[in-house]
C-alpha positions in Angstrom: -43.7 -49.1 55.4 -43.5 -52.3 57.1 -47.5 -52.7 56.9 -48.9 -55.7 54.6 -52.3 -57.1 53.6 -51.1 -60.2 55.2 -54.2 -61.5 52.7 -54.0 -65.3 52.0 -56.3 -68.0 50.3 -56.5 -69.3 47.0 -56.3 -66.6 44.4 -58.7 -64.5 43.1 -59.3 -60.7 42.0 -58.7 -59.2 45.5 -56.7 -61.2 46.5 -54.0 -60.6 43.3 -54.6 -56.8 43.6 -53.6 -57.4 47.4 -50.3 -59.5 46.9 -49.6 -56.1 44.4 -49.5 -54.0 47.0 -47.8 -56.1 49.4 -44.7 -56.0 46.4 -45.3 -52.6 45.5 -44.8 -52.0 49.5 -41.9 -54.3 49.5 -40.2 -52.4 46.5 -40.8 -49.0 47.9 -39.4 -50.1 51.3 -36.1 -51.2 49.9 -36.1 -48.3 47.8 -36.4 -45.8 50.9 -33.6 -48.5 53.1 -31.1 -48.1 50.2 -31.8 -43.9 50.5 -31.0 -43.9 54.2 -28.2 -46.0 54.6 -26.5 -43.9 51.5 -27.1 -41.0 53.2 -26.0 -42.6 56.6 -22.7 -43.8 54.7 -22.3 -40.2 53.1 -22.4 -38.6 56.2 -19.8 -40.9 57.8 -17.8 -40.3 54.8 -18.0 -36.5 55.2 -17.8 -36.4 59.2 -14.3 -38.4 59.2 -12.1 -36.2 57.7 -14.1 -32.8 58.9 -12.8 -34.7 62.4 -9.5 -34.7 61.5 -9.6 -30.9 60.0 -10.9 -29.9 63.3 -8.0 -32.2 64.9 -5.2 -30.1 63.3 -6.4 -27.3 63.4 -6.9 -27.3 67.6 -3.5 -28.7 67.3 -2.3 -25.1 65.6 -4.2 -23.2 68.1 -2.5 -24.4 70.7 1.0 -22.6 70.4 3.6 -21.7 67.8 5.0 -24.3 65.2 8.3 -24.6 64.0 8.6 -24.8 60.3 9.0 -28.7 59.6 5.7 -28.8 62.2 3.6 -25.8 60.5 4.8 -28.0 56.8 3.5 -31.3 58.6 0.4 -29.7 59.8 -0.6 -27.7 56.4 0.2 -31.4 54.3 -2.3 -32.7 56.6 -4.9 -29.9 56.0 -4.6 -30.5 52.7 -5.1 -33.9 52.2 -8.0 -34.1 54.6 -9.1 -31.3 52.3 -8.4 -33.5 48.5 -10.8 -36.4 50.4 -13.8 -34.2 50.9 -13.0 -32.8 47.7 -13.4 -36.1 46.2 -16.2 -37.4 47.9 -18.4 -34.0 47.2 -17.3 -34.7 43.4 -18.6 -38.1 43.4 -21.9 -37.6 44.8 -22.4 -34.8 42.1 -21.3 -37.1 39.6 -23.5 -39.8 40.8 -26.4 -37.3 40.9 -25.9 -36.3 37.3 -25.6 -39.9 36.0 -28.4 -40.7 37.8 -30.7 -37.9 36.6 -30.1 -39.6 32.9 -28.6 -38.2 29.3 -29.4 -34.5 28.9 -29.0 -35.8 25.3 -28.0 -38.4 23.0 -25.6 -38.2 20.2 -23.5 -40.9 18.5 -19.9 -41.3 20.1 -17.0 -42.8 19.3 -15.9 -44.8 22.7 -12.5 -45.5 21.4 -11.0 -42.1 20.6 -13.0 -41.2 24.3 -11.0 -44.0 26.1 -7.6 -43.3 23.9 -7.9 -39.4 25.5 -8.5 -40.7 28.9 -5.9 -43.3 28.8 -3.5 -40.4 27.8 -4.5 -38.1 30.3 -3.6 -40.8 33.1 0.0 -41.8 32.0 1.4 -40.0 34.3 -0.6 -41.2 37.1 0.4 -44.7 35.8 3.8 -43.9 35.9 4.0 -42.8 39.9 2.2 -46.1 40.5 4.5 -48.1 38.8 1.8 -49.5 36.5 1.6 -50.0 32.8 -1.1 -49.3 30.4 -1.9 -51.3 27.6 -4.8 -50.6 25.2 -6.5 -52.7 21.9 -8.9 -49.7 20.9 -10.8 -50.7 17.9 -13.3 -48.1 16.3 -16.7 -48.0 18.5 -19.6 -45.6 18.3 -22.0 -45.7 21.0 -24.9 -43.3 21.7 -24.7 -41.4 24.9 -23.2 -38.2 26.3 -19.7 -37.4 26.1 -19.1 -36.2 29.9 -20.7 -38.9 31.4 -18.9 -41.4 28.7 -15.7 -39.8 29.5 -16.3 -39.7 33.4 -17.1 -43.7 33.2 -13.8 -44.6 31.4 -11.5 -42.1 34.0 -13.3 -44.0 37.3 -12.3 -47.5 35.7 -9.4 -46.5 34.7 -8.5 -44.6 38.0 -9.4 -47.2 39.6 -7.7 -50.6 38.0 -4.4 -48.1 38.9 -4.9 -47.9 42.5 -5.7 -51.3 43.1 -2.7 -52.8 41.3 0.3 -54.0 42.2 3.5 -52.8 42.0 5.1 -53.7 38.4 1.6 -54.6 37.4 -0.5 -53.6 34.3 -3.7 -52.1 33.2 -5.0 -53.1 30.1 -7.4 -51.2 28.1 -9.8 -53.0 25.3 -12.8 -51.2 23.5 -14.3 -54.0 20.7 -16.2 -52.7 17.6 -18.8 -54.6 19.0 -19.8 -51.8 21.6 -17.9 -53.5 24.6 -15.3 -52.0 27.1 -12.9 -53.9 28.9 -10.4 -52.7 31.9 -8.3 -55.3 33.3 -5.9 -54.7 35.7 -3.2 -56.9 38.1 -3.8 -56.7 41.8 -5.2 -58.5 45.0 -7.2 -61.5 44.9 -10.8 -60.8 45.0 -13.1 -63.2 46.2 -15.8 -63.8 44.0 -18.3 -63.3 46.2 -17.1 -59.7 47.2 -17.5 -58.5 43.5 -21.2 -57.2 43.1 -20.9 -55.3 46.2 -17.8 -53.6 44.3 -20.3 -51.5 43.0 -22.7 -50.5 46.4 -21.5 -46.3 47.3 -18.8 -46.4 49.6 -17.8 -50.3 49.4 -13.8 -50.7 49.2 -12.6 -54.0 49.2 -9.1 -53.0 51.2 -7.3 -50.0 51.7 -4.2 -51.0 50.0 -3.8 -48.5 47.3 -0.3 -47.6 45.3 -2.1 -44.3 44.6 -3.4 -42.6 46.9 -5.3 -39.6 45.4 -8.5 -39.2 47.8 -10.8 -41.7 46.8 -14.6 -42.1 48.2 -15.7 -45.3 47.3 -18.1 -44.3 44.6 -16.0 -44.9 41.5 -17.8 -48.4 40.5 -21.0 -46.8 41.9 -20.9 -44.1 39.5 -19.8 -46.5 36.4 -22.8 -48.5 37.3 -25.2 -45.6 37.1 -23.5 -44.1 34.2 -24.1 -47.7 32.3 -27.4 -47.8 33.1 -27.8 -44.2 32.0 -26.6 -45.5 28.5 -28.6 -48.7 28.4 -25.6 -50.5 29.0 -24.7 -53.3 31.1 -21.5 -53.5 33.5 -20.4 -56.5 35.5 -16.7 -57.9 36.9 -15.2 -60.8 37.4 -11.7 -61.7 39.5 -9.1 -63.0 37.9 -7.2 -66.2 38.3 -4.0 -64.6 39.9 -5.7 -61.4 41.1 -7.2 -58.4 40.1 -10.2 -57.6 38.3 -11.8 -57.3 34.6 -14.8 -54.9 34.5 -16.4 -55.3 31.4 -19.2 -52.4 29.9 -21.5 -53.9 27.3 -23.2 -51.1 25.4 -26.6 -51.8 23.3 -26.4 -52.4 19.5 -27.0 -49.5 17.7 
């Protein structure tokens, strides 16, 4: 893959039909780069916490526990457990939003955010985050899964990078755009498109901590494009971040 024509001059026929393939090479290159180093990254993500499982589970072997120690150890089984649970979720997810909509049917984005935001009070509550929403009637065309899946990892995730006392705000615009704002670090502006590379985590400071792989923003992304939609963010001034989904008119 790292072969080119390596063909100069001024241009003509060949020389064009050359330069091609030099960009189709290029393009293919990147393509296969970006394949390895996910699958690199996914390994490293799955070998960690295997590690640790191993880890404990020596530890167990090695004689009798008390109760408070059998407890500790079993908590930690667990939770190594939730993570690879998490990550194995994600990459299914991400393969599913990636394959494209198995079909496309009108959909109303706010009633879908409304039941998501609902199903995450709780989980706002324990973080000491509040949710705010302006939902205004919205039908997109998509698939209800995937629509549902994108508004959860958004949502999931302006909780667990908050602040304490801090807020979430929810806005779907009968325009066909969504909106999730949330308090939280600074984020530099020039750490914001790599938000949404697999596996990228701007800090490991998290006021919920439910597991996470890094693929939340990776996921959106593909779910958007999926839909024909759009999805960028942008920092705020006092911290935090504003992801914004811009669907296609209908």
């Amino acid at each position: 893959l790292s072969q080119r024509t390596g063909v100069v001059g001024r241009p003509d026929e060949v020389r064009r039909l050359a330069w091609s393939l030099d960009e189709l090479m290029d393009r293919i290159a990147a393509g296969y780069e970006g394949q390895r180093s996910f699958a690199a990254n996914a390994s490293h993500e799955l070998r960690t916490p295997l590690a640790v499982q191993r880890t404990l589970i020596e530890v167990g072997m090695t004689g009798p526990l008390s109760p408070p120690q059998l407890e500790l150890l079993t908590r930690q089984l667990l939770e190594t457990n939730e993570r690879n649970e998490a990550l194995i979720e994600g990459l299914l997810a991400l393969s599913e939003s990636d394959r494209g909509l198995a079909s496309k049917t009108p959909q109303r984005l706010d009633l879908i955010t409304r039941d998501v935001l609902l199903q995450h009070e709780e989980m706002a509550n324990k973080a000491d985050v509040t949710l705010h929403h302006d939902l205004s009637a919205c039908t997109v065309i998509g698939e209800q899964v995937l629509l549902e899946r994108l508004v959860t990892n958004l949502i999931q995730n302006a909780i667990k990078y908050n602040v304490h006392d801090g807020s979430v705000h929810v806005a779907v615009t009968s325009s066909g755009q969504l909106f999730v704002t949330n308090t939280g670090e600074t984020v530099p502006a020039e750490s914001v498109a790599g938000l949404f590379e697999p596996f990228r985590r701007l800090t490991s400071t998290r006021l919920h901590h439910s597991g996470g792989a890094g693929l939340g923003l990776t996921i959106a992304r593909s779910i958007s494009q999926a839909h024909d939609a759009t999805i960028g963010a942008s920092p705020g001034p006092e911290g935090g971040l504003t992801v914004t989904v811009t669907f296609a008119p209908r």
